[in-house]
N, C-alpha and C positions, 0 to 999 in steps of 0.2 A: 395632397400634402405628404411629403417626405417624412415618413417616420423616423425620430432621433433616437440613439441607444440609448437607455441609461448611462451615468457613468459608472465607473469603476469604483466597488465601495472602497473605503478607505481599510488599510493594510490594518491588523487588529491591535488592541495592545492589551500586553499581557496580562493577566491575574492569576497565576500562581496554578493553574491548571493542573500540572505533574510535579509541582513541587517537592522533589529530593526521592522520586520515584527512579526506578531502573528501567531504561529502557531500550527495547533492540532493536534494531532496524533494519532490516533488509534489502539490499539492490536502491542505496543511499546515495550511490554517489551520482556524479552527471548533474543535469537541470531538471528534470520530473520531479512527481508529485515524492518520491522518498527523499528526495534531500530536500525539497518543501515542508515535509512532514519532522526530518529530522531538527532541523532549522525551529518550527515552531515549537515543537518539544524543547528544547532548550531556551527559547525563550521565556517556555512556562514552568523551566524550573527542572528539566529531569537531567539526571545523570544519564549519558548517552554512550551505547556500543552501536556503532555505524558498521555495515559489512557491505558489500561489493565482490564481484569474481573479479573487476578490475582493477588491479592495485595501484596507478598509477591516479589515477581518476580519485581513488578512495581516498588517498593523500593528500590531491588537493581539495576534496572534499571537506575533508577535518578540520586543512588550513581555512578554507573560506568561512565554516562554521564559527572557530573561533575568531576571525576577522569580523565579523556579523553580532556575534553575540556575547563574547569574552569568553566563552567556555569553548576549551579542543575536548569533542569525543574521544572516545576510545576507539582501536577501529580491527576490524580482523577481515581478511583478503576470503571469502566462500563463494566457492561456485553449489549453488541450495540444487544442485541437480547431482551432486556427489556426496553421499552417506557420511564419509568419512570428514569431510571439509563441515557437514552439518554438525558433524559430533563436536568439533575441534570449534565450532562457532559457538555452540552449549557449555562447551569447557572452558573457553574464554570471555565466557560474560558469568559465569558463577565464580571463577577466578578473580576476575574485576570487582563484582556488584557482591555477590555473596549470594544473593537470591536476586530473581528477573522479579519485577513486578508487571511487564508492559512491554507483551511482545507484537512488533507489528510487522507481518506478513507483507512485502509489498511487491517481492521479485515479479515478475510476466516478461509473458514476452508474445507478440505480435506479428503481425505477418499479413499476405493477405494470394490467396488462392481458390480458384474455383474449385468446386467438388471434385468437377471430371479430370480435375488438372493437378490434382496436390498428390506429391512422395507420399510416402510411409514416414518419409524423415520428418517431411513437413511438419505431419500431424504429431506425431508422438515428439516432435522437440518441444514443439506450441504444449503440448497437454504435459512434457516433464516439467519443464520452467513455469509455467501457468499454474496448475495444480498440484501436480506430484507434488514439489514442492513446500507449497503448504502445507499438506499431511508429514512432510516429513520432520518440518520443522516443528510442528503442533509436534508431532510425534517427539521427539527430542527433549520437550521444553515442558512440554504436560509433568511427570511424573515429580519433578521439583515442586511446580505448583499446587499440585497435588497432595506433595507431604504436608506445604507448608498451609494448607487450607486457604491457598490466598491466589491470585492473577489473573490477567487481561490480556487477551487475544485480536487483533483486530486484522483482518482479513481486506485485500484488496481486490476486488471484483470486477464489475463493468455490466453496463446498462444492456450491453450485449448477451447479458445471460439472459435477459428476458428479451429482448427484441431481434428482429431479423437485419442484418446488412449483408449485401453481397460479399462475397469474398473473406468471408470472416468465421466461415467452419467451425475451423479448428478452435480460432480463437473465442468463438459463442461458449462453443461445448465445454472448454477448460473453466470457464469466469462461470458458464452454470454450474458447472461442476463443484467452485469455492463455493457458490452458495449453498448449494445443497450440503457438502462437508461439515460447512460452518454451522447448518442448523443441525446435522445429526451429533457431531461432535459436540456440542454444545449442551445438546439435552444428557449427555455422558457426563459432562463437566461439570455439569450445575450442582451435581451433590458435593462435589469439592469447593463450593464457593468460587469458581474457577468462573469468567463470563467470556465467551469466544462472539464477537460479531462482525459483520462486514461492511463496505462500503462499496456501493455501484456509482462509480461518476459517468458521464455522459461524455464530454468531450475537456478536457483539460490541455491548456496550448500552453507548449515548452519547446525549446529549438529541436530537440531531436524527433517529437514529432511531428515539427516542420519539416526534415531534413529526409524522412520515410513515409510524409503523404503528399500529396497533390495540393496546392494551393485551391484547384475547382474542387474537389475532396472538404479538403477544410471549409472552405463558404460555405458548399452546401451541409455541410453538419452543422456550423455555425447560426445559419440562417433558420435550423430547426429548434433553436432554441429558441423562449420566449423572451429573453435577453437581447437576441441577434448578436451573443458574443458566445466565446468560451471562455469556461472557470479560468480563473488562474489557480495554478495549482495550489497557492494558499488558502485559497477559497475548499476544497477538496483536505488538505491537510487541518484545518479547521474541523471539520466533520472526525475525523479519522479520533481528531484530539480528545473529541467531546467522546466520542465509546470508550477509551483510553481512560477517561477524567470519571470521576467518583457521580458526576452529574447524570450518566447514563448507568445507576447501581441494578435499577430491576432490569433491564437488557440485557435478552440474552439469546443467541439463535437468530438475531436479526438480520437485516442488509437494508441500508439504509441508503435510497439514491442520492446521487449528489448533481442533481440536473436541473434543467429549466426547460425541459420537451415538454410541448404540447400535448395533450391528452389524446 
């Protein structure tokens, strides 16, 4: 007998989750899991700074938000692999909000190369965008939080830090790499009342990672899940929301997967 998938849960609705919170978002624009994430943030209430290195994209990003939800983000153009575009992204969300309450890490980036096969570029662009990244922004953003005794970091990882795929080096080693950040940094934070955590999802389908993987690629990751589908990315921004939200208070140093693999 043919096994049937579940269906598809139903789309969430809101209760007030980030309510009148501040919150940042990185590498927002496009169809993935940050303009997911920033979408459901605003449906649960938060004041939103949306950023992207691509400004054309970030634009219509804003537009579709408020199309969606009645509220337009704020929005600022950072490429999170340039110091100074980082700074200028710190300056215009303390400009806007007055204090960040709710900053979420989402930038990466992806790829896929054998060992014997991958540049110096490969690696180290995979591990600036993927990692560096994070630290610089944590870096940035800590020291406000810090004064004020108060904020929420949330990290976006991959199931990949802990598991093996071919051709995914670079990109394993940067997403262990968040997590490991996120728990060292974390246990620094915590005496600030500061809580930094992560999220590992497994496979999440959006057109652009249709457009950079193989259709035989995606079955077969799909078919490893005990679903026999992959997240929607609101399924993923959900999680993201709940370390974000007051519900996750004693959490801290975590990574929480967002999968349906089999054991």
């Amino acid at each position: 007998m043919t096994a049937i998938a579940p269906p598809l849960p139903p789309y969430p609705t809101a209760c007030g989750l980030l309510r009148d919170k501040s919150v940042v978002i990185t590498a927002a624009a496009g169809t993935g899991i940050g303009f997911a994430v920033a979408r459901r943030a605003a449906e649960e209430g938060a004041r939103l700074l949306i950023s992207d290195f691509h400004e054309r994209r970030l634009g219509e990003a804003a537009a579709r938000l408020e199309a969606e939800t009645g509220h337009r983000p704020a929005t600022f153009v950072c490429d999170v692999t340039r110091e100074g575009d980082v700074q200028g992204l710190r300056d215009a969300a303390h400009a806007t909000f007055g204090a960040v309450d709710v900053l979420i890490n989402n930038a990466g980036l992806g790829g896929e190369a054998a060992v014997v096969d991958m540049t110096d570029e490969q690696w180290s662009r995979v591990l600036d965008v993927t990692l560096t990244s994070v630290f610089r922004m944590t870096r940035a953003f800590l020291p406000d939080m810090y004064a004020r005794n108060a904020g929420i970091l949330v990290n976006n990882a991959s199931v990949l830090g802990w598991r093996a795929q071919a051709g995914q080096a670079h990109y394993a080693a940067a997403k262990a790499g968040v997590m490991a950040f996120t728990r060292c940094a974390a246990i620094e934070a915590a005496r600030h009342n500061v809580r930094i955590n992560a999220v590992a999802p497994s496979i999440a389908m959006h057109p652009f990672l249709a457009k950079v993987t193989t259709p035989e690629a995606l079955e077969k990751l799909a078919a490893q899940e005990a679903f026999g589908r992959p997240a929607e990315v609101w399924e993923v921004a959900n999680v993201m929301l709940f370390l974000a939200s007051d519900l996750s208070s004693y959490m801290t140093g975590e990574t929480l997967s967002v999968s349906s693999q089999r054991a």
